[in-house]
N, C-alpha and C positions, 0 to 999 in steps of 0.2 A: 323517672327512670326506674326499673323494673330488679328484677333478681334472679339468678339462676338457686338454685333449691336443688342440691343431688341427692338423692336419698338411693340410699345402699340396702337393697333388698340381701336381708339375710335370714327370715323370719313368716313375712309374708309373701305373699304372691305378688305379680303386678298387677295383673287385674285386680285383687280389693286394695291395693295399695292406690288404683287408677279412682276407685270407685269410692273410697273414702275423701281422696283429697278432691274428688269431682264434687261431692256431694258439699264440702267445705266452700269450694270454690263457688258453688251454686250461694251459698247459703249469705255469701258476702255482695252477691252480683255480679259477680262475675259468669262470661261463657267462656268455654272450654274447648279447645282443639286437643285432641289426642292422638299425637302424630308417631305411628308406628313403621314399619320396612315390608311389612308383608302384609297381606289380606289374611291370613290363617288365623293370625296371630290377632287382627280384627275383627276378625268371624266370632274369635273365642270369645273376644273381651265384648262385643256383642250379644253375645248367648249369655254370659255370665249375668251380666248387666241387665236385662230379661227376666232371667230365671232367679233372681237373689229379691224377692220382694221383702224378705225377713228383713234387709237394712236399708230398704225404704226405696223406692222406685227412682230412677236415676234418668229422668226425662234426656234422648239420646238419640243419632242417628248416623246410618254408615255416608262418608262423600260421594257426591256424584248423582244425586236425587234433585230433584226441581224447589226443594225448600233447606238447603243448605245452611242459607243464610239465616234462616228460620229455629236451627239447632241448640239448642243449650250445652249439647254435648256433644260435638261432634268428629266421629270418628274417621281422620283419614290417612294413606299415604302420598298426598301432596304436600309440598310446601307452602301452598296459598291458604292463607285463614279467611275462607268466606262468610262466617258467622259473628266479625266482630269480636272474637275472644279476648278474652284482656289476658289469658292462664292459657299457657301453653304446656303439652305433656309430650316431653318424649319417652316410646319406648323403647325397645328395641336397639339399643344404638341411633335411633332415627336423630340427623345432622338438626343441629340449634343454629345460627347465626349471632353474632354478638350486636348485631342491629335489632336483630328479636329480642332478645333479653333487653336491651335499653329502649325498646317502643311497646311493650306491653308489661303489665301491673307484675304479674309471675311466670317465670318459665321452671319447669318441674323436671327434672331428669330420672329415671328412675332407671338402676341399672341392676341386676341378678350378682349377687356376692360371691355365690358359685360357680363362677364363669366366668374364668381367668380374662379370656378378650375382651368382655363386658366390664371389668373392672381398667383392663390397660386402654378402653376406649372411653370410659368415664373419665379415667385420668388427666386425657389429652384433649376433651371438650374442658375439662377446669383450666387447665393451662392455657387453651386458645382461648376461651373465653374472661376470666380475671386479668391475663395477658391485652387481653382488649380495652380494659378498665371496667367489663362489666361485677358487677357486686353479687358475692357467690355465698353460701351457705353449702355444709356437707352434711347429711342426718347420717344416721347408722341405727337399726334396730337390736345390734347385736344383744345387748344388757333388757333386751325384754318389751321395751320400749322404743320411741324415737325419743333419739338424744342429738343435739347439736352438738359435732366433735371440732368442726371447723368454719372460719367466715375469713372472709376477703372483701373491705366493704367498698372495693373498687376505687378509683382515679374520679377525683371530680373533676366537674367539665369549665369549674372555673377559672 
């Protein structure tokens, strides 16, 4: 059973916040789905993800191509994970399920600190989901760093 991970952007961006924890994610075995609300907003974190070969090239692809399943890192706004991901990213507000979090290894929330809705809709995916018994984790960059400020290590299933 898995973990929900919110991390409270107040410092960085999400896309190298997407791009760092992808690159971790990679580096343990895991694939990655990067599930965002809007194609813009996965246009960017595409271009970025491209263009940043300074932090090391981030093997990647948008959904909806004929090797999906193929993806290390793949960027979509459905809710189907055709590449096997074990780490799932939302951005954007994009909707988690609390059966996602207890069927794969990590699910990543990453939500904009400046952004009052984004904060009151981070709020109410912890609640639906720890409410669920899934096992939660809160980062916060504020102090410079990521810091663990909160954990809920969920309802066991025995």
């Amino acid at each position: 059973m898995g973990a929900a991970y919110f991390y409270h952007l107040t410092r960085s961006s999400a896309e190298a916040t997407v791009q760092t924890l992808a690159a971790k994610s990679l580096q343990v075995g895991w694939r990655v789905v990067v599930r965002g609300r809007s194609d813009a907003f996965l246009d960017r974190l595409d271009e970025v993800l491209w263009l940043r070969p300074e932090e090391g090239f981030l093997p990647h692809g948008r959904a909806g191509g004929p090797h999906d399943a193929d993806q290390p890192v793949l960027l979509s706004t459905a809710a189907d994970i055709p590449n096997g991901a074990a780490c799932l990213m939302s951005v954007e507000g994009a909707e988690i399920s609390p059966e996602e979090v207890q069927s794969l290894d990590r699910v990543c929330i990453l939500f904009d600190g400046g952004n009052g809705d984004a904060v009151a809709h981070a709020r109410i995916q912890w609640k639906t989901l720890t409410g669920a018994g899934c096992a939660a984790q809160y980062w916060s960059e504020e102090g410079g760093k990521w810091e663990k400020k909160a954990e809920n290590g969920g309802i066991s299933a025995d």
